[in-house]
C-alpha angles and dihedrals in degrees: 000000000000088000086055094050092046090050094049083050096037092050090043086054093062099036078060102051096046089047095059087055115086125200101250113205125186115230140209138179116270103255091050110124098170125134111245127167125171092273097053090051088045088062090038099058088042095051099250094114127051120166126047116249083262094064088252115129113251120230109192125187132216127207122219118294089233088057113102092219092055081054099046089049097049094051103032086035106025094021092226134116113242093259096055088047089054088050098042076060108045083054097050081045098052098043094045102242094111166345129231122245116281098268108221126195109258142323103295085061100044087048085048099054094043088042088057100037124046089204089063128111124191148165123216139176105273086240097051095061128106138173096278091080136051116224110216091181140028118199 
């Protein structure tokens, strides 16, 4: 009787855990055609790459960082917790070498600004996606 109920715990466990991490997806606008791969969103949300593959200046958004989906992309993305993100960028601030993305509040705003500017990058939540953006990376 104890093994069963270690098993049912033990399988709830799991169902939980898998439920508290969301499927992330990168965004672009539609008539991006730019070549991105995990490596190259990586640089652009730390400020290593600028520009898109095109030559276009790539805008990327952040979500808050209270928001699951901003943790999930920094560790599954960055690979870094939210506090070392913070801190990555308090370090670029106060030395002058750069500024994080603009953080918006949430994904209807993050699908909004790359539906209406082909420079923009974003990350969304994987349900909250719909055909007026492209995703470029699942995660």
């Amino acid at each position: 009787m104890k093994y069963s109920m270690k098993y049912v715990l033990s399988t709830i466990a799991i169902l939980f855990s898998l439920a508290s991490s969301a499927e992330v997806v990168v965004i672009v606008n539609l008539s991006n055609d730019s070549a991105l791969d995990s490596n190259t969103i990586k640089r652009i949300y730390l400020g290593k790459v600028k520009s898109f593959s095109n030559g276009n200046i790539v805008l990327p958004v952040n979500q808050k960082s209270s928001a699951d989906v901003a943790g999930e992309f920094s560790k599954k993305v960055l690979k870094k917790s939210s506090s070392q993100l913070k801190a990555y960028w308090s370090k670029l601030v106060f030395s002058g070498k750069g500024s994080p993305p603009k953080e918006v509040r949430g994904d209807a705003e993050v699908i909004s600004l790359v539906t209406n500017n082909p420079d923009t990058i974003g990350y969304i939540d994987a349900a909250s996606l719909d055909s007026s953006v492209k995703v470029v990376g699942t995660f």
